[in-house]
C-alpha positions as CSV (number, residue, x, y, z in Angstrom):
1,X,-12.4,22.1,-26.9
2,X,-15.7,24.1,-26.1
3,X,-17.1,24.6,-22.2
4,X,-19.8,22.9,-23.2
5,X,-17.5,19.4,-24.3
6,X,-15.7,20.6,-21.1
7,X,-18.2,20.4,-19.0
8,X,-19.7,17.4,-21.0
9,X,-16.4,15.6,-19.7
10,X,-15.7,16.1,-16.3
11,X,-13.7,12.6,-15.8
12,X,-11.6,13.3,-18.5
13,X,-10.8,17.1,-17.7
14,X,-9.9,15.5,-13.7
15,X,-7.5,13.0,-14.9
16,X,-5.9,15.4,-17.6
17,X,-5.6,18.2,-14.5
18,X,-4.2,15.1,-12.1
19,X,-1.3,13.8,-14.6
20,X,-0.7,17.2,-15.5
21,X,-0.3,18.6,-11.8
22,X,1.5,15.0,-10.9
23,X,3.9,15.1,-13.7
24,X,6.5,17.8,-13.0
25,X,6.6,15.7,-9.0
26,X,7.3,12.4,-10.8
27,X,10.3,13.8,-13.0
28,X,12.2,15.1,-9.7
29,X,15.1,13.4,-8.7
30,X,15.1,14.3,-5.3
31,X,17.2,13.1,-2.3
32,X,15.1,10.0,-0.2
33,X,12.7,10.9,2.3
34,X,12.8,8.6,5.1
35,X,10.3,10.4,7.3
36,X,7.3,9.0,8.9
37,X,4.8,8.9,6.0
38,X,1.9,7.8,8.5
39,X,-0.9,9.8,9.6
40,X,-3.0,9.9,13.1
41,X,-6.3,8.8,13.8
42,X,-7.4,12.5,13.7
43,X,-6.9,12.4,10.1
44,X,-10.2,13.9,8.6
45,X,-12.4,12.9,5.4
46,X,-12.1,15.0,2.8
47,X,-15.9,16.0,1.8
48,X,-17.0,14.5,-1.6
49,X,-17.6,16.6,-4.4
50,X,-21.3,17.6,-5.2
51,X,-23.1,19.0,-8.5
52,X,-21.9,18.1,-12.0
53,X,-18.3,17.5,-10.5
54,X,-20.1,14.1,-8.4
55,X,-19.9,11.0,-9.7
56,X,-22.0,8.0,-10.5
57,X,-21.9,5.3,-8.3
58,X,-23.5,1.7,-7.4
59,X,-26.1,1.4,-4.6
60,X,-25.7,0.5,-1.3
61,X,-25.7,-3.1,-0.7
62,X,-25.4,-5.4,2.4
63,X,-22.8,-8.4,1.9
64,X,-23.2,-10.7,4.8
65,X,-19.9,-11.6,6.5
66,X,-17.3,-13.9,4.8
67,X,-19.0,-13.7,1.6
68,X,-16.6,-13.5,-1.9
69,X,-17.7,-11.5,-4.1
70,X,-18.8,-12.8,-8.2
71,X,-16.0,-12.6,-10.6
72,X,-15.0,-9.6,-12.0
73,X,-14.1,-10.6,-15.9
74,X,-10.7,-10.4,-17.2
75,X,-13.1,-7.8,-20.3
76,X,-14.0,-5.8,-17.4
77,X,-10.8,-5.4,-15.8
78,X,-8.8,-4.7,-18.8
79,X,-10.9,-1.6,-19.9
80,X,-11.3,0.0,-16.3
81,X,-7.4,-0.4,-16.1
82,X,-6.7,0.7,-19.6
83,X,-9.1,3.5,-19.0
84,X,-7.5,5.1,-16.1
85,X,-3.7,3.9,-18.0
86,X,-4.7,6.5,-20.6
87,X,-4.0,10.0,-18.4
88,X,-1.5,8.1,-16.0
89,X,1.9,9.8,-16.5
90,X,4.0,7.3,-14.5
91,X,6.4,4.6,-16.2
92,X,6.0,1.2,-14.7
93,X,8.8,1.2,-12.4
94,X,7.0,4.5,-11.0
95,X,3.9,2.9,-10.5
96,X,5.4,-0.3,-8.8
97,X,7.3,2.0,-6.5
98,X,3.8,3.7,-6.1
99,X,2.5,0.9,-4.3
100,X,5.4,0.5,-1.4
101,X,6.4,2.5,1.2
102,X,10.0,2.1,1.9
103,X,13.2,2.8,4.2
104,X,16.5,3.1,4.3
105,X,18.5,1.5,7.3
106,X,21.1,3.7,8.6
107,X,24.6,2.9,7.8
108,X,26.5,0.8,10.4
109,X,23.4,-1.5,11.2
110,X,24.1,-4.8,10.0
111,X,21.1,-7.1,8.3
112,X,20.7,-9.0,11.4
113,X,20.2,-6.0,13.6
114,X,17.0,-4.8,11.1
115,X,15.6,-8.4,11.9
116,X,15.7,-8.0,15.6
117,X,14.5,-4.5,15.8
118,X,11.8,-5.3,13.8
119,X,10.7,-8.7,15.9
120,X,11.1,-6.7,19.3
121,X,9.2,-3.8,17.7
122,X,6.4,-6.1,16.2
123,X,6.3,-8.2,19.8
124,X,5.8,-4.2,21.8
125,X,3.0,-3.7,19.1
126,X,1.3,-7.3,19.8
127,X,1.8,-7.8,16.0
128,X,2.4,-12.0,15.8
129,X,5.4,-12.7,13.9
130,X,3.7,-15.6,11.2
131,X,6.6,-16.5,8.8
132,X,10.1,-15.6,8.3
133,X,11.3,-16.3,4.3
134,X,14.3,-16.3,2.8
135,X,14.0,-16.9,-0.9
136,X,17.5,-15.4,-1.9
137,X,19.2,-18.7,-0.2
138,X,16.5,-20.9,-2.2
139,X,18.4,-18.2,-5.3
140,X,21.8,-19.4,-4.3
141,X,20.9,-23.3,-4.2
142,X,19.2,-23.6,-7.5
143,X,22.3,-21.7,-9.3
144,X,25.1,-22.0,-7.2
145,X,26.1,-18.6,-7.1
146,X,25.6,-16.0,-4.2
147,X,23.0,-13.6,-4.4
148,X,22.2,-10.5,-2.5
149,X,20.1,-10.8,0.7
150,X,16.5,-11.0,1.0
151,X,14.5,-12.1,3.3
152,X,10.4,-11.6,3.7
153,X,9.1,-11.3,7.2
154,X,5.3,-11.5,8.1
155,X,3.4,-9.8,11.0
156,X,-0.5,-9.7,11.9
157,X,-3.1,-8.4,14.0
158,X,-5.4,-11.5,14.0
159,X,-8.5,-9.8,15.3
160,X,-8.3,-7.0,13.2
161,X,-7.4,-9.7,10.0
162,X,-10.1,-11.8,10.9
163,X,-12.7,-8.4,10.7
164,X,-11.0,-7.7,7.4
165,X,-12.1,-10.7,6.1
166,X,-15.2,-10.8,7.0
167,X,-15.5,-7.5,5.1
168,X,-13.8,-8.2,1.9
169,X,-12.7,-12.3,1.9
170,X,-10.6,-11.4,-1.5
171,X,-8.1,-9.5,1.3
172,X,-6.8,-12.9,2.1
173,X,-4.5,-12.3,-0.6
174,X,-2.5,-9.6,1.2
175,X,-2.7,-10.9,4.8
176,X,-0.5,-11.4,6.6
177,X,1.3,-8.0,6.5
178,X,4.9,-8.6,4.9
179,X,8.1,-6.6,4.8
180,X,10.9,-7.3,2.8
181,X,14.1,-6.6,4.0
182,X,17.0,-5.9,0.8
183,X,19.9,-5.6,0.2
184,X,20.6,-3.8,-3.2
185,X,23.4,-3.3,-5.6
186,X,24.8,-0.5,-3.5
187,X,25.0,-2.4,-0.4
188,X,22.5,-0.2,0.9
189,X,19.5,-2.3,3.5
190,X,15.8,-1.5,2.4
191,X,12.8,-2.4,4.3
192,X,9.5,-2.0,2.1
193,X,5.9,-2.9,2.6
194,X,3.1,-2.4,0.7
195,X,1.3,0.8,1.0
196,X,-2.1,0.1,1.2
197,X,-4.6,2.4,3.4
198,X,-7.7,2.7,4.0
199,X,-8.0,6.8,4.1
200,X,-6.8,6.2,-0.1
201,X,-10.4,5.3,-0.2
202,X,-12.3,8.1,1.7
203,X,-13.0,10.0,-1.6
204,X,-14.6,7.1,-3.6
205,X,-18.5,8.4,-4.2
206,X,-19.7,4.4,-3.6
207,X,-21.7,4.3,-0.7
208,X,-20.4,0.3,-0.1
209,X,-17.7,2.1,3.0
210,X,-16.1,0.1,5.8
211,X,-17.5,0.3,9.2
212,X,-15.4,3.2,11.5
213,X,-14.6,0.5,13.7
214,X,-12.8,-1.7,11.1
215,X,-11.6,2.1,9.1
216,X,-9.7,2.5,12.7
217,X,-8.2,-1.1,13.0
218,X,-6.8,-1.1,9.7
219,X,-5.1,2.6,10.3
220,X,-3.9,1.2,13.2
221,X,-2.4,-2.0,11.9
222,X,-0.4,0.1,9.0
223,X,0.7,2.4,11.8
224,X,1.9,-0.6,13.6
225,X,3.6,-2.0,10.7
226,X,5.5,1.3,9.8
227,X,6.7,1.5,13.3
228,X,8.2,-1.8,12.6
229,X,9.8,-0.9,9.8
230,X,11.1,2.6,11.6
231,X,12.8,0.0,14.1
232,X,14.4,-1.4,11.5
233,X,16.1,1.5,10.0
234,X,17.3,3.0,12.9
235,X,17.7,0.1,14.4
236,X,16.1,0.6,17.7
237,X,16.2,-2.5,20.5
């Protein structure tokens, strides 16, 4: 490759450097990290790239509140997926386990005990407890045999989930907040979420941001929920 096809490529060059950097990290097998993997309020923007490194990007637009967006085509999303697929050096399982942020519960503390911690943690937090599910004994009914525990617990903020939609309606889709409490083959209790947050964004060049106000609610609400689930693993009354 010339500098001149370099340079003619930046994208490509970026996502090469990225799975290149990110793929020695992947391959670890390192012993689980159970630390806080929150960040405070002070966290700072990172300052966008300028000059040929910046990227194109849509103009700004105003959607008024509550509004859902036109449909993205099933053509469109393919190719944007497929596109960023092509330097990803992550299996599948990787990437699922990508999106959650998980725990461990510490040995000795029994699957009811992670329930209350978590409830007493959520009620200190003023997160509403909104649905308790156990599908693993709707597992057991339909064949009969026992299955391993798992149970799905939803929290929310309601303010803060009502500003989200009114920013993005298509959000409904992952409110309320949920953790899944599991047991796995090892008899080992896990508490996971999904690991969504707003600061992942902070580095996109579209000028369409969040408002600080709602940027600061949503940090706040996964803060809240990973205290929940820290009550859970150590399980704290």
């Amino acid at each position: 490759m010339t500098l001149k096809t370099l340079f003619a490529a930046p994208t490509a060059v970026i996502l090469i450097l990225c799975a290149w950097l990110a793929a020695p990290a992947l391959a670890q097998d390192e012993e689980f990290d159970n630390s806080v993997t929150y960040y405070s309020q002070e966290y700072k923007k990172p300052e966008l790239p300028t000059g040929w490194l910046k990227m194109p990007s849509a103009p700004k637009r105003d959607w008024p509140d509550n509004t859902v967006q036109p449909q993205i085509s099933a053509e469109a999303k393919m190719r944007a997926f497929q596109s960023m697929m092509m330097f990803n050096p992550m299996s599948l399982r990787q990437m699922i386990g990508m999106m959650v942020v998980k725990k461990k519960v510490k040995e000795g503390i029994s699957f009811d005990e992670v329930v209350e911690s978590m409830d007493l943690r959520a009620n200190v937090l003023n997160m509403k407890k909104v649905g308790h599910n156990t599908p693993y004994k709707i597992v057991e009914g339909i064949t009969g045999q026992p299955s391993s525990r798992h149970e799905i617990i939803s929290y929310c903020d309601v303010p803060t989930m009502r500003m989200i939609l009114d920013y993005v309606p298509e959000f409904a889709v992952f409110v309320p907040c949920r953790i899944a409490i599991l047991e796995d083959a090892n008899k080992d209790i896990w508490i996971m979420t999904m690991d969504w947050d707003v600061r992942w964004l902070d580095t996109s060049p579209n000028p369409n941001k969040i408002s600080e106000e709602l940027r600061g609610k949503a940090i706040e609400v996964r803060e809240s929920i990973e205290s929940i689930m820290e009550a859970g693993a150590n399980g704290d009354l």
